[in-house]
C-alpha positions, 0 to 999 in steps of 0.5 A: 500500500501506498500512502502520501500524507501532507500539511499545509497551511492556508491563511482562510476561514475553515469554511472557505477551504471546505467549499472547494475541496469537498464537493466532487464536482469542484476537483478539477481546480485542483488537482493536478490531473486531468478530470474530464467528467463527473457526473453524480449517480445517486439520489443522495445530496452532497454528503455522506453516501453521495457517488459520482463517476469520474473520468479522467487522465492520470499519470498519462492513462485515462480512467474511469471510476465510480467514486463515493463519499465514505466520510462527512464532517463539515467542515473538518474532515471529508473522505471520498473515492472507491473501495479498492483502489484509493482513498482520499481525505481532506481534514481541516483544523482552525487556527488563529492564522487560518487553516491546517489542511491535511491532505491524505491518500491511499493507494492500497494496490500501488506498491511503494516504489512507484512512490515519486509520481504520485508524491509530485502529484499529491504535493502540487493539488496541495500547492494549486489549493493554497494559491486557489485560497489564498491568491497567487503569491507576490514575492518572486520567491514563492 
């Protein structure tokens, strides 16, 4: 099994950053692969049990999953994806600053190995989040 787990620190309320990163239909700001459709497939509202299909390109491969919400706790922590193949979750923590994002993601039929792809990939929709919060950083060294 593979796991990629990373923090990072956004200067936004909590409630800011949950509105884009748990809701399906938003992934495609960013996450750093393609999404090319998602499409809901189920009656249920956004929340727990919501599924969707996705489609998509992924380390040069397209895909195609049906994908639902295993975890709901507005606005602290939302996990989603498919029994077998991934796992994603998000948790959120307030702070006087802002707000701890921890972004988490198994693999667990991905051997730890092929680790560095999906590391540079996990670490730039952590990244594309941030800037989609917080603005694009003025200073020539961000």
């Amino acid at each position: 099994m593979l796991v990629v787990e990373l923090t990072e620190h956004i200067k936004a309320p909590i409630e800011r950053i949950w509105e884009l990163v748990a809701n399906p239909h938003r992934q495609h700001e960013f996450v750093s692969y393609r999404v090319i459709s998602t499409r809901q497939i189920n009656a249920a509202d956004l929340g727990c049990e919501y599924a969707w299909n996705e489609q998509g390109i992924l380390l040069g491969k397209r895909y195609d999953c049906d994908c639902r919400v295993f975890g709901w706790e507005p606005p602290q922590w939302y996990c989603f994806g498919t029994p077998k193949l991934f796992q994603v979750s998000f948790e959120l923590e307030a702070d006087d600053q802002g707000t701890k994002l921890l972004y988490r993601v198994e693999l667990p039929q991905t051997q730890e190995q092929k680790r560095d792809p999906y590391d540079e990939l996990c670490n730039r929709t952590i990244r594309q989040i941030k800037v989609l919060i917080e603005g694009k950083a003025t200073s020539p060294e961000a």
